[in-house]
C-alpha positions in Angstrom: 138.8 -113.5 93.5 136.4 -115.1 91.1 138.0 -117.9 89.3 136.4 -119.1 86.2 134.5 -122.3 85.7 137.1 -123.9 82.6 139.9 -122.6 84.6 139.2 -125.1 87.3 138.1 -127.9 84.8 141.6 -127.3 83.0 143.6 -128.2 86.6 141.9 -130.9 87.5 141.9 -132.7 84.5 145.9 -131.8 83.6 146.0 -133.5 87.2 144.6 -136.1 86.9 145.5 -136.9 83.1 148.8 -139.3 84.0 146.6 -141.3 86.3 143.9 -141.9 83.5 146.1 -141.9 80.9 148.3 -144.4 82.9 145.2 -146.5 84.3 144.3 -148.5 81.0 148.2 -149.4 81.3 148.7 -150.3 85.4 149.9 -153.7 83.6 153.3 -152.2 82.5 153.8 -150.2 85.9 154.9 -153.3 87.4 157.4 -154.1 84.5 159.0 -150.5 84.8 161.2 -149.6 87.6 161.0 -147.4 90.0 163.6 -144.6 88.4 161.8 -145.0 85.4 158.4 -144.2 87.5 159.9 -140.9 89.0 162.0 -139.7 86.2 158.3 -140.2 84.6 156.6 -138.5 87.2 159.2 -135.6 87.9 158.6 -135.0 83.7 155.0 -134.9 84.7 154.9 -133.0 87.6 157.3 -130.4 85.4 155.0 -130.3 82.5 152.1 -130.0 84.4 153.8 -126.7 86.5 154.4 -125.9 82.7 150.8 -126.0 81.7 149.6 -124.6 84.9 151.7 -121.7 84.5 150.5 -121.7 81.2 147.1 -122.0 82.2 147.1 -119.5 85.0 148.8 -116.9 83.0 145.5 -118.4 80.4 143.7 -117.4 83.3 144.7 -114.2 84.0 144.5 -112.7 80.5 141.1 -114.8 80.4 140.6 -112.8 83.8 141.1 -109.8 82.4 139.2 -110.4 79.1 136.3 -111.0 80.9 136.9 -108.0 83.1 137.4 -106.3 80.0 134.0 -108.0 78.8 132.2 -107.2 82.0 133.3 -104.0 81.8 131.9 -103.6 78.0 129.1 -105.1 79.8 128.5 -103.1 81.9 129.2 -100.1 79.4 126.3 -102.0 77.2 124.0 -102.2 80.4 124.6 -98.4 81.1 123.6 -97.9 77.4 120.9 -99.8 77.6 119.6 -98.4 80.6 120.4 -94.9 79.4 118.4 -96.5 75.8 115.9 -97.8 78.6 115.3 -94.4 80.3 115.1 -92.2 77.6 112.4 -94.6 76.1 110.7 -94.3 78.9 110.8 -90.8 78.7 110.0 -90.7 75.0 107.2 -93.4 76.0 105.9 -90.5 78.8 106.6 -88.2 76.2 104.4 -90.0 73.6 101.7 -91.0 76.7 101.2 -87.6 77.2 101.4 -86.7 73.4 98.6 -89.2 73.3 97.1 -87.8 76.1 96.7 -84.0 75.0 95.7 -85.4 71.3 93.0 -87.7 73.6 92.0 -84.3 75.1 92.1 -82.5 71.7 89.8 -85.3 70.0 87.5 -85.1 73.0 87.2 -81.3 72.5 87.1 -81.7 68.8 84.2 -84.3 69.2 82.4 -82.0 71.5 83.1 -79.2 69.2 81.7 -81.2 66.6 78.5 -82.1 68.5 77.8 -78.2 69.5 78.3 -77.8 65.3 76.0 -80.9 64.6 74.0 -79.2 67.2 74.2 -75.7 65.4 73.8 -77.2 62.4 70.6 -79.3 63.0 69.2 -76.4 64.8 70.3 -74.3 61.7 68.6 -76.7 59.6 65.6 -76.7 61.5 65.1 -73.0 61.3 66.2 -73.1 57.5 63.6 -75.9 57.0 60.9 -73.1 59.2 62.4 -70.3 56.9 61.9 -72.4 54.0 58.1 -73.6 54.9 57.6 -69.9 55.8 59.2 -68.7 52.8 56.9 -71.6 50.9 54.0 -70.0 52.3 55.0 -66.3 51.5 55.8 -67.9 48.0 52.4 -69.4 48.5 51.0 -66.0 49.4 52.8 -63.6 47.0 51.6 -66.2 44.4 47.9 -65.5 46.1 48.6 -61.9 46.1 49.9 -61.8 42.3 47.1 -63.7 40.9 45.0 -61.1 43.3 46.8 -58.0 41.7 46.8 -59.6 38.3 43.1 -60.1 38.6 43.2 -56.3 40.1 45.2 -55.4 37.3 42.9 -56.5 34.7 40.0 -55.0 36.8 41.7 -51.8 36.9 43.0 -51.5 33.3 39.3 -52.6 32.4 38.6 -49.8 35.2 41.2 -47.7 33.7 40.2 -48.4 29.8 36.5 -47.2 31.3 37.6 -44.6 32.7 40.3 -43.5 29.8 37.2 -43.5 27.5 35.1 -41.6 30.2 37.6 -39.1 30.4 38.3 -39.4 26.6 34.0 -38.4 26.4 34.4 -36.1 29.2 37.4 -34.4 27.1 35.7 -34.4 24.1 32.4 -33.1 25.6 34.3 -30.5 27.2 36.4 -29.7 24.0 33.2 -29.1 22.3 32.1 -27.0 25.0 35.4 -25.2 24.9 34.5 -24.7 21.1 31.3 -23.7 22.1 32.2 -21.0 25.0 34.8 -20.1 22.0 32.3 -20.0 19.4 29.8 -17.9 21.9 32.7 -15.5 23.0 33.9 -14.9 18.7 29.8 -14.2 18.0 30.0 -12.1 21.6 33.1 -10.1 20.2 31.6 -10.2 16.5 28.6 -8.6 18.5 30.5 -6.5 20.3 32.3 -4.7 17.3 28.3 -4.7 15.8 27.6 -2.6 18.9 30.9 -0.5 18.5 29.8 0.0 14.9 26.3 0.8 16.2 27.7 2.8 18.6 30.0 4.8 16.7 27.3 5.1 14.2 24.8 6.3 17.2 27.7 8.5 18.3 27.5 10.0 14.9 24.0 11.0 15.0 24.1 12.0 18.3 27.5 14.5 16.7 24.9 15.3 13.9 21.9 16.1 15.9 24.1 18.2 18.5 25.3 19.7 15.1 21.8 20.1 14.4 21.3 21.4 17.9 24.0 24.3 17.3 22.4 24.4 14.0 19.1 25.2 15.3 20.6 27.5 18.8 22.4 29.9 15.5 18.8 29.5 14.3 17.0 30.4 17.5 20.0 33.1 18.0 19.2 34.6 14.7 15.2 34.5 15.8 16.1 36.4 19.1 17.6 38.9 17.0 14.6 39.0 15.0 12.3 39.2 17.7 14.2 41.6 19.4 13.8 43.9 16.2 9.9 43.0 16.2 10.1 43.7 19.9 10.1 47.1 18.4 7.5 47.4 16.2 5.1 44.9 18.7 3.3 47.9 19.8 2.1 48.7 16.4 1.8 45.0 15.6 0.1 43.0 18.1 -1.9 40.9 15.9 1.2 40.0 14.1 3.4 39.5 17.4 0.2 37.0 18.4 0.7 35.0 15.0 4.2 34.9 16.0 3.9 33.9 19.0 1.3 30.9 17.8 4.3 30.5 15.1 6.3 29.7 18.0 4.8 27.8 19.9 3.5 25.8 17.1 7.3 25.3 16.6 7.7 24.5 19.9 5.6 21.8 19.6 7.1 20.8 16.4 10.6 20.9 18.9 8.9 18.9 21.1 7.7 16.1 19.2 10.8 16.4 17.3 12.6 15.5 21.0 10.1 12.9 21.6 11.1 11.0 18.1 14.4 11.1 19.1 15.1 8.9 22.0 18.3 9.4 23.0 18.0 13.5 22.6 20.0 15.0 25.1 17.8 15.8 28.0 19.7 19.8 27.3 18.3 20.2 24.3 14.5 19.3 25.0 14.7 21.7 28.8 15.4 24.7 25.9 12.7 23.4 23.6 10.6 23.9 26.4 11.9 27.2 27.7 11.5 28.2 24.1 7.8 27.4 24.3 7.6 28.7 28.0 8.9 32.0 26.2 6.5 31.8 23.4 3.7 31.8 26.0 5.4 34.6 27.4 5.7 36.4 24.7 1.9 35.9 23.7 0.6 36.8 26.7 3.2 40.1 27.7 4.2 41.4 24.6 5.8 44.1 26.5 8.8 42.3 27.7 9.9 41.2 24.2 13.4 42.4 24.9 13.3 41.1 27.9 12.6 37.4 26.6 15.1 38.3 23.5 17.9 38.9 26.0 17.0 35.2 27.4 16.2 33.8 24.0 20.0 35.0 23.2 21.6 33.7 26.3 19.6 30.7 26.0 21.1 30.0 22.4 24.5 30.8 23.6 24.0 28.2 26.2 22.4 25.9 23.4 25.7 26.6 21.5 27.6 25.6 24.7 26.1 22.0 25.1 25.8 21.5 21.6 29.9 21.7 21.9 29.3 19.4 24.8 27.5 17.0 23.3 29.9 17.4 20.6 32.5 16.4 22.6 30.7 13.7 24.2 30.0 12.2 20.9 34.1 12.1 20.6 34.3 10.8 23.8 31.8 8.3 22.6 33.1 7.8 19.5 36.8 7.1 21.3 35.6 4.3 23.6 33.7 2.7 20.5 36.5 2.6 19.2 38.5 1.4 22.5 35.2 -1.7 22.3 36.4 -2.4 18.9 39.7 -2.7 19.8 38.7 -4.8 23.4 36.4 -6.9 20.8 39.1 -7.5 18.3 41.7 -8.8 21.1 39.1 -10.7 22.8 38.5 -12.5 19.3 42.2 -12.9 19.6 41.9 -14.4 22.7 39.1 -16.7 22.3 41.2 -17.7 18.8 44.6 -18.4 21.5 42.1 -20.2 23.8 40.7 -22.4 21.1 43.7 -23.1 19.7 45.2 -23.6 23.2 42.4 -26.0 24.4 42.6 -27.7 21.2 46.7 -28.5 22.2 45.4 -29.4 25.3 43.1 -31.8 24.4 45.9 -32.9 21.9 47.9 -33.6 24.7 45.6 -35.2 27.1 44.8 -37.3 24.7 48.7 -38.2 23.5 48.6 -38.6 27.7 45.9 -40.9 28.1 47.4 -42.7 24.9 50.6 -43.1 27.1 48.6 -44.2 30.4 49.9 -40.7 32.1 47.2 -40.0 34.2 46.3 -36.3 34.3 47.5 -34.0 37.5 44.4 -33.2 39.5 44.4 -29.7 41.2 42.1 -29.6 44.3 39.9 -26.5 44.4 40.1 -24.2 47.8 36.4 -26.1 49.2 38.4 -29.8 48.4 41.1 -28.2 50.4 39.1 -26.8 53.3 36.6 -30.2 53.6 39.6 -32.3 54.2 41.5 -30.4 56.5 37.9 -30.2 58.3 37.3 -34.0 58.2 40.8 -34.6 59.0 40.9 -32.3 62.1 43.9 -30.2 61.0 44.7 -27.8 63.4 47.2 -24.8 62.6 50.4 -24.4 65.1 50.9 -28.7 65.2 53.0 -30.5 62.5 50.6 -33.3 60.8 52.6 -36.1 59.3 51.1 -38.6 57.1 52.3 -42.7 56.9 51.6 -43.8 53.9 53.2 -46.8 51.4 51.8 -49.9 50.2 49.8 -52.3 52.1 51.7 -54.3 54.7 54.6 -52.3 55.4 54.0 -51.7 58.6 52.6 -47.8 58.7 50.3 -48.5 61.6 53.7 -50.2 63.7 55.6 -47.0 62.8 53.5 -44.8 64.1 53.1 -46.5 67.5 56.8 -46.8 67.6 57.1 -43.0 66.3 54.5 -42.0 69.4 56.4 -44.0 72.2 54.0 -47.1 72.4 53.6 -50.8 71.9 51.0 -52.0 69.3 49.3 -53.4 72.1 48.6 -49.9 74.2 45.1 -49.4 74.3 45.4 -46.3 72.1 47.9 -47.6 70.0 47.0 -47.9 65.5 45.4 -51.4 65.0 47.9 -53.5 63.0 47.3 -56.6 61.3 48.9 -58.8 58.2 46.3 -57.4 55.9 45.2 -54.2 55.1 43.3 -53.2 58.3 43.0 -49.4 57.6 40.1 -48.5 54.8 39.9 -44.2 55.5 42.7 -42.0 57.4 43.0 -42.8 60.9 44.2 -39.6 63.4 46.6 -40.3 66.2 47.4 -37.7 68.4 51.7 -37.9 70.1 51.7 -39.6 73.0 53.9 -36.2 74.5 51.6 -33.2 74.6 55.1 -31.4 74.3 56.1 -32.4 70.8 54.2 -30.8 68.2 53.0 -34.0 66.2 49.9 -35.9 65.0 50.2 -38.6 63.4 47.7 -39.6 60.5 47.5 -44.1 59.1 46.8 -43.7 55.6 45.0 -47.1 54.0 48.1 -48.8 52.1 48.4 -47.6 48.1 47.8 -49.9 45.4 45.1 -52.1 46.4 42.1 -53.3 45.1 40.1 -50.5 46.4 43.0 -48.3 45.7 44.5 -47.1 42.6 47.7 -45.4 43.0 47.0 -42.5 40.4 44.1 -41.9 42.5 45.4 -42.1 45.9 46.9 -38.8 46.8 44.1 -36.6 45.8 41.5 -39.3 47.2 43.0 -39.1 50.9 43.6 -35.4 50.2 47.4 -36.4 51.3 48.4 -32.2 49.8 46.8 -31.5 53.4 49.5 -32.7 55.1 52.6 -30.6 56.3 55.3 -34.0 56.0 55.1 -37.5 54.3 56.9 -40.4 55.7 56.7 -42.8 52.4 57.2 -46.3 54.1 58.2 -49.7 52.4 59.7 -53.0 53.2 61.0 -54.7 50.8 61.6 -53.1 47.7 61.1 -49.4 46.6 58.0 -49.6 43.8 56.3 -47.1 41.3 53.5 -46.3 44.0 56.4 -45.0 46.4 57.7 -43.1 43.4 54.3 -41.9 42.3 53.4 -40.7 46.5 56.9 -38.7 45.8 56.0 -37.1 42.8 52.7 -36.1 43.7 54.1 -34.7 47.1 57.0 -32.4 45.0 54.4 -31.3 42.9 52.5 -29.7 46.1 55.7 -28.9 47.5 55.3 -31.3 50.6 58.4 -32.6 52.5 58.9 -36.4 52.1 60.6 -38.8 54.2 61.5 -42.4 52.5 61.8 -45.0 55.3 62.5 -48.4 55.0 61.1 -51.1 57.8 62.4 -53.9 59.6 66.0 -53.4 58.5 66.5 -56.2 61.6 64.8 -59.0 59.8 66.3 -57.9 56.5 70.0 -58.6 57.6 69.5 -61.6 59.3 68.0 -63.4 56.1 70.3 -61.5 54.0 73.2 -63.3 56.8 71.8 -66.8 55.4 72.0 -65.7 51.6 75.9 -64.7 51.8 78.5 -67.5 51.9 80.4 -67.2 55.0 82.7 -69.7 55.8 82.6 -71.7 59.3 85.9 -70.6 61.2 84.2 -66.3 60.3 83.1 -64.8 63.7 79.3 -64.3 63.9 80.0 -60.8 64.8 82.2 -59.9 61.6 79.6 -61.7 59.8 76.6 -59.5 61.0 79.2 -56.4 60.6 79.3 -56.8 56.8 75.8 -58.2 56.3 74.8 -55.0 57.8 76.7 -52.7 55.8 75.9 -54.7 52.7 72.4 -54.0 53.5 72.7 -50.1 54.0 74.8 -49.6 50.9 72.2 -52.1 49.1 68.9 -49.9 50.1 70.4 -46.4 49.9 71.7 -47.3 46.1 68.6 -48.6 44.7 66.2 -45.4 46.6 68.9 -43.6 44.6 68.4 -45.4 41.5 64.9 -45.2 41.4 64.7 -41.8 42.2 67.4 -40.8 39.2 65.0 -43.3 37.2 62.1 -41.1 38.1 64.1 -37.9 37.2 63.5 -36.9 40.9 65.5 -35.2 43.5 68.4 -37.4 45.8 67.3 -37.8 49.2 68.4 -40.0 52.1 66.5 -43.0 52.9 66.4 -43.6 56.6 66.7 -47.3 57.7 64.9 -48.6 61.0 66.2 -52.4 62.5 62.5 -52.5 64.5 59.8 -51.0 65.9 60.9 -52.1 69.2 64.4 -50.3 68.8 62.4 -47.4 67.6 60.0 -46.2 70.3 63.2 -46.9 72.6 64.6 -44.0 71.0 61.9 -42.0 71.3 61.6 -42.8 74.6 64.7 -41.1 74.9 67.2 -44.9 74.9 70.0 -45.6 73.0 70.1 -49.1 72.4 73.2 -51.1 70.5 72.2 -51.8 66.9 70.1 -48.7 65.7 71.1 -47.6 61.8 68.9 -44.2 61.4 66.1 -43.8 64.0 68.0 -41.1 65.9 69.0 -38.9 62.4 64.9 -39.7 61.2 63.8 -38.1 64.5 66.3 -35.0 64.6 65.1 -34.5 61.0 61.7 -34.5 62.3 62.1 -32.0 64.7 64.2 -29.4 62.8 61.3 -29.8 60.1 58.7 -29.1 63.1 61.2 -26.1 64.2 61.1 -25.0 60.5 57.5 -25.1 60.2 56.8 -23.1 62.6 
């Protein structure tokens, strides 16, 4: 057993304590006796058993207290070595704490890159966007001090041809006044030659009155002669100055009919039967009765057309009266007209005033030269593209016949205006029943809208697809009217829908944690809602009818589907073709 240092250090000095204690004294030993020596000793040796009984009982409890220590100790050790441990695990803990937050920052920072990445790339093609948005800026600014200057060229254009028109008006108002004028003197005339006709009517009533007047007469002379028939035997002298009494009245008849011009033709066939008679009479006096008889039938006869002519000259007299009456409402009519032509030229000029520009009605040759010179051919379904300049028509229509703008047959495209008169494209597929026409863009230089309908001789066309890009302006809304007022289906159609979105993703605020795809999602739908509500504002605005506006994401996309594809992102090209169709189905 392990005895403790002191322990041993307490024994050996109680030991030895008499003989140092008794050293510095060895002098007085000698003195003392022996007895004195051991009963000295024995004490000694009794008190020393004392203290080392003491001591080793000390020792045991000292034993046992450190036992009792070590045991604490030990306890403590454990503890701390438990304490130790689960530091060390806590440390491990922490180390790999550390580790995955080392892992996490390393991620983080390569995260961070790729977004520095994003962002400088973003900021590169912002900065492009922006140089290219400078130079659109650039070139709107260009192309707005162009249409100003085209502006004030066409108003001075317009004011020209306002005043023109104004002249033209006028000149034809005075004309209309004129024609009016010429028809009220032509119906003033016209009742002067119903007057003169009633009044010829008249005499022709009175000479056929005359006539029957003069058939009683030549009646009664029948009977006369038929009672000198009688006595002609006795009197032939007489019956011969008769007869040259007759036929110097039968002259007097006949230059009586020649006088009168319009004698009925009748009347003068009896005046000379009368003098045929006379004649006969003169020369066979014999058959006097005989020619009496005939005299008699013949003024019966004269008495017949006399009520003839008489009735005629009612008949007459009825449709001079009918010619008064056309006379009078054609006065009527010329008064409407003039008063009608003077509201019109009231109006045009309240138009003009207004800058409404006048609705031009092509005539049946207009019609028939431009379907000529445009190759219209009944049994196909001719569309027209037409819009402003630069909104891609002559794209469109490659995409609408299946083929890239760089097929050999495909419509030349170009930033500018390219086409100057309507282009004809035939469909690519003899099967459908299209041809497709590139109309020059609408309100250029060269091109006034008011003008461009009637100038292109669009009312030829069976379907218009009105394109634009990026907003819906008065020359769309003016292509409308003018195609409603010829009773032409339209088709609005807005381009590059693709483009639109993704600069309209850059104008919204979406935060950095959205999803890309969520973010296209609602830029997509804001741009749908967006385009269909202004077409239908402008079109309320124009007091026109609602109609869908058919949105197209690109050309590409576009001759896909007609190619008979469905690619991912299409809005409308599928429902703008079916439309198509069931309009070339309903044509036909």
């Amino acid at each position: 057993m392990h005895v403790p240092w002191f322990s041993r250090i307490s024994v050996n000095y109680i030991v030895a304590l008499p003989c140092s204690l008794l050293a510095p004294h060895s002098s007085l030993c000698s003195i003392h006796d022996t007895k004195a020596s051991k009963i000295h000793v024995t004490s000694a040796h009794s008190r020393t058993r004392k203290f080392m009984g003491n001591a080793q009982s000390a020792e045991q409890e000292g034993h046992e207290r450190w036992q009792a220590e070590e045991r604490a100790r030990e306890e403590q050790r454990r503890r701390e070595q438990e304490a130790h441990e689960r530091w060390q695990a806590e440390e491990r803990a922490r180390e790999e704490q550390r580790r995955r937050e080392q892992e996490a920052h390393e991620r983080w920072q390569a995260e961070e890159r790729t977004r520095e990445e994003q962002r400088w790339r973003e900021q590169e093609a912002h900065e492009r966007w922006q140089a290219e948005e400078r130079a659109r800026e650039e070139q709107r600014r260009r192309e707005q001090a162009e249409h100003e200057r085209w502006q004030a060229e066409e108003a001075r254009r317009c004011a020209d041809e306002a005043r023109r028109q104004a002249e033209h008006e006028r000149w034809r108002m005075e004309e209309e006044q004129r024609r009016i004028e010429n028809e009220r003197w032509e119906a003033e005339e016209s009742r002067k030659r119903a007057e003169e006709e009633l009044r010829r009517v008249e005499e022709e009533r009175q000479r056929a009155e005359e006539e029957r007047r003069r058939a009683e007469h030549a009646k009664w002379e029948a009977e006369e002669q038929r009672r000198r028939a009688d006595e002609e035997r006795q009197r032939a002298e007489a019956e011969r100055w008769r007869a040259e009494e007759e036929r110097r009245r039968s002259d007097e008849e006949k230059q009586r009919a020649q006088q009168e011009k319009e004698r009925a033709e009748e009347a003068s066939r009896v005046a000379e039967a009368q003098r045929r008679q006379a004649d006969e009479e003169r020369r066979r006096a014999e058959e006097a009765q005989r020619r009496a008889e005939e005299e008699r039938r013949r003024a019966e006869e004269d008495s017949k057309r006399a009520e003839e002519e008489r009735q005629r000259a009612e008949e007459a007299k009825e449709k001079a009266r009918a010619a008064q009456e056309d006379a009078e409402r054609a006065s009527a009519a010329a008064e409407s007209a003039a008063e009608e032509a003077q509201l019109a030229q009231q109006e045009a000029e309240k138009n003009l005033k207004a800058g409404i520009r006048p609705v031009i009605w092509p005539t049946e040759e207009e019609i028939r030269i431009h379907k000529e010179r445009l190759q219209y051919h009944e049994g196909r379904l001719h569309f027209a593209v037409a819009g402003i300049a630069g909104s891609g028509k002559s794209s469109l229509i490659n995409a609408l016949r299946g083929i890239s703008n760089s097929h050999k047959g495909a419509a030349r495209v170009g930033v500018t205006e390219t086409t100057r008169i309507v282009a004809r494209y035939p469909d690519s597929n003899s099967e459908r029943p299209f041809v497709w026409y590139d109309v020059p863009g609408a309100g250029t230089l060269a091109i006034p809208d008011w003008q461009y309908f009637n100038d292109y001789g669009l009312y030829i066309f069976d379907a218009i697809i009105v394109l634009f890009d990026n907003r819906f302006t008065e020359t769309d809304i003016a292509l409308l009217r003018n195609a409603a007022l010829f009773q032409i289906p339209t088709y609005i159609v807005r381009s590059k829908s693709t483009q639109h979105i993704a600069n309209l993703m850059m104008d919204l605020d979406f935060g950095e944690d959205e999803d890309e795809g969520s973010c296209l999602t609602t830029a997509r739908q804001a741009y749908i809602t967006e385009t269909r509500d202004s077409v239908a504002h402008n079109l309320c605005e124009a007091e026109l009818p609602g109609q869908r506006a058919y949105l197209i994401t690109a050309k590409e996309i576009l001759c896909e589907v007609v190619k008979g594809s469905m690619p991912k992102g299409i809005i409308d090209e599928v429902e703008l073709l079916d439309d198509m169709l069931q309009e070339a189905h309903s044509h036909h």
